[in-house]
C-alpha distance (Angstrom), angle and dihedral (degrees) to the residues before:
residue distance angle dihedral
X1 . . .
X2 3.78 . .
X3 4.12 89.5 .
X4 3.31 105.6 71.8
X5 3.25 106.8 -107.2
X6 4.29 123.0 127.4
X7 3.21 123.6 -135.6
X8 3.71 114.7 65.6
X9 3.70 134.2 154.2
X10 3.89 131.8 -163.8
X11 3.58 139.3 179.7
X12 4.23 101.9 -152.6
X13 4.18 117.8 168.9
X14 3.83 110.1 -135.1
X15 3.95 134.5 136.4
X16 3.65 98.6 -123.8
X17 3.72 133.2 14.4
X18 4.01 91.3 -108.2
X19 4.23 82.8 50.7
X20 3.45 93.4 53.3
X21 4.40 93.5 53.7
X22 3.68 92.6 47.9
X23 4.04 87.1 50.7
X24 3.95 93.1 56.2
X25 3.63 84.7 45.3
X26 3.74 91.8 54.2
X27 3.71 89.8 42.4
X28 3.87 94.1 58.9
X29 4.16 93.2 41.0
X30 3.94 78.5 62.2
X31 3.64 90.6 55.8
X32 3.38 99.9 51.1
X33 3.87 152.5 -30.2
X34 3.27 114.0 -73.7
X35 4.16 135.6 142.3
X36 3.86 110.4 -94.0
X37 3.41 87.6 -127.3
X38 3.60 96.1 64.0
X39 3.46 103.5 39.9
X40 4.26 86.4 57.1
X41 3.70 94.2 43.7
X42 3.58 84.3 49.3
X43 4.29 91.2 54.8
X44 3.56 91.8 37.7
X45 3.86 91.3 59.2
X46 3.88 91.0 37.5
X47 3.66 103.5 54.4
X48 3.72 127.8 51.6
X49 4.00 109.8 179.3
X50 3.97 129.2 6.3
X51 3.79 118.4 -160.6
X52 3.54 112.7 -163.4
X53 4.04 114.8 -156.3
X54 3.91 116.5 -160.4
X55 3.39 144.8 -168.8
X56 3.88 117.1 -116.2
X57 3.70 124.4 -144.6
X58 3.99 88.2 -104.2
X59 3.39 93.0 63.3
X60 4.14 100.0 -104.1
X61 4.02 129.6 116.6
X62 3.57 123.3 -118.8
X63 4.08 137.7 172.1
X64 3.86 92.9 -111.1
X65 4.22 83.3 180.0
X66 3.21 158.3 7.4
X67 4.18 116.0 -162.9
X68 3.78 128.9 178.1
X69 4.02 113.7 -139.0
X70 3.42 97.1 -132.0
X71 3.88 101.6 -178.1
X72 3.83 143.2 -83.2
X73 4.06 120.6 -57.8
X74 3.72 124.0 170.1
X75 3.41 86.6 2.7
X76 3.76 96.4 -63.3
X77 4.15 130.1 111.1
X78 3.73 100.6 -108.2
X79 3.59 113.7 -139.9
X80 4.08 119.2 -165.0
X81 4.10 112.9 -165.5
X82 4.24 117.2 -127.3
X83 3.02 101.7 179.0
X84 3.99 141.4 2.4
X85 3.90 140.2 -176.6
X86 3.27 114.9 -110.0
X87 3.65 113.7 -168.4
X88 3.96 111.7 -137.7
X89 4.28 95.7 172.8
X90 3.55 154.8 -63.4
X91 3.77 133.1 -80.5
X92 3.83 124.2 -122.5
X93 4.46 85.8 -84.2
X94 3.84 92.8 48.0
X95 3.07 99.7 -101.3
X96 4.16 114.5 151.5
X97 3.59 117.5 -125.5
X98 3.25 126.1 -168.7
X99 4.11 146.1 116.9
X100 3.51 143.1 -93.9
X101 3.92 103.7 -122.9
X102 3.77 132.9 -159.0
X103 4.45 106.9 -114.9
X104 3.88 84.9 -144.3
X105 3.73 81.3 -112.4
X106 3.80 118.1 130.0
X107 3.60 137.9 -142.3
X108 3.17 103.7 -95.6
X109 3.90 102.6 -175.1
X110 3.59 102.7 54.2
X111 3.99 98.5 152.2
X112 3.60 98.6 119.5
X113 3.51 90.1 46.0
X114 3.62 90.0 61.7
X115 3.56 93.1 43.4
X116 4.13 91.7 54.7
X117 3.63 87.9 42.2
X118 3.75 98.4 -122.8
X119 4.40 93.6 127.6
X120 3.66 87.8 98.4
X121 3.65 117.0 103.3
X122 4.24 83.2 -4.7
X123 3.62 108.7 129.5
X124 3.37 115.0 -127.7
């Protein structure tokens, strides 16, 4: 991810979107010795969106969200939420029901969209 190039796709294991950011960044300190600060600027820059996919407590796999990395402030990654699952039941077998839901947050780096011509008819 550090070359460039768009495009990339990872599989990461993390309990929350925010989780799963500070794990790369742990995974890279590992590798070698580099500021903190570089190493998140570096992330921030690199990824775009996370989705995180969990595992509910009957059993079944859902998107629970969708976050935009929006950058490093304070010297944190800066995460801003999409969309989340919000859980409105369960059926007569358990199972949960529910949606994912738009935050009312918008994307707010939509560059590349621009770029590849996808802004029109995007709501923003």
């Amino acid at each position: 991810m550090n070359t460039g190039h768009d495009g990339s796709l990872s599989t990461g294991h993390a309990n929350s979107t925010q989780d799963m950011l500070n794990r790369l960044e742990t995974l890279v300190l590992m590798g070698m010795d580099i500021p903190l600060l570089a190493v998140r600027n570096q992330i921030a820059s690199a990824i775009d969106i996370v989705v995180q996919l969990g595992r509910l407590r009957d059993k079944s796999r859902k998107v629970l969200e969708i976050a935009e990395v929006t950058g490093v402030k304070n010297g944190e990654i800066t995460v801003q939420p999409i969309y989340k699952f919000v859980e409105t039941g369960t059926d007569s077998q358990g199972k949960i029901k529910g949606e994912l839901r738009a935050t009312g947050n918008k994307l707010s780096n939509v560059d590349k969209l621009a770029h590849a011509g996808l802004l029109d008819g995007f709501m923003l």
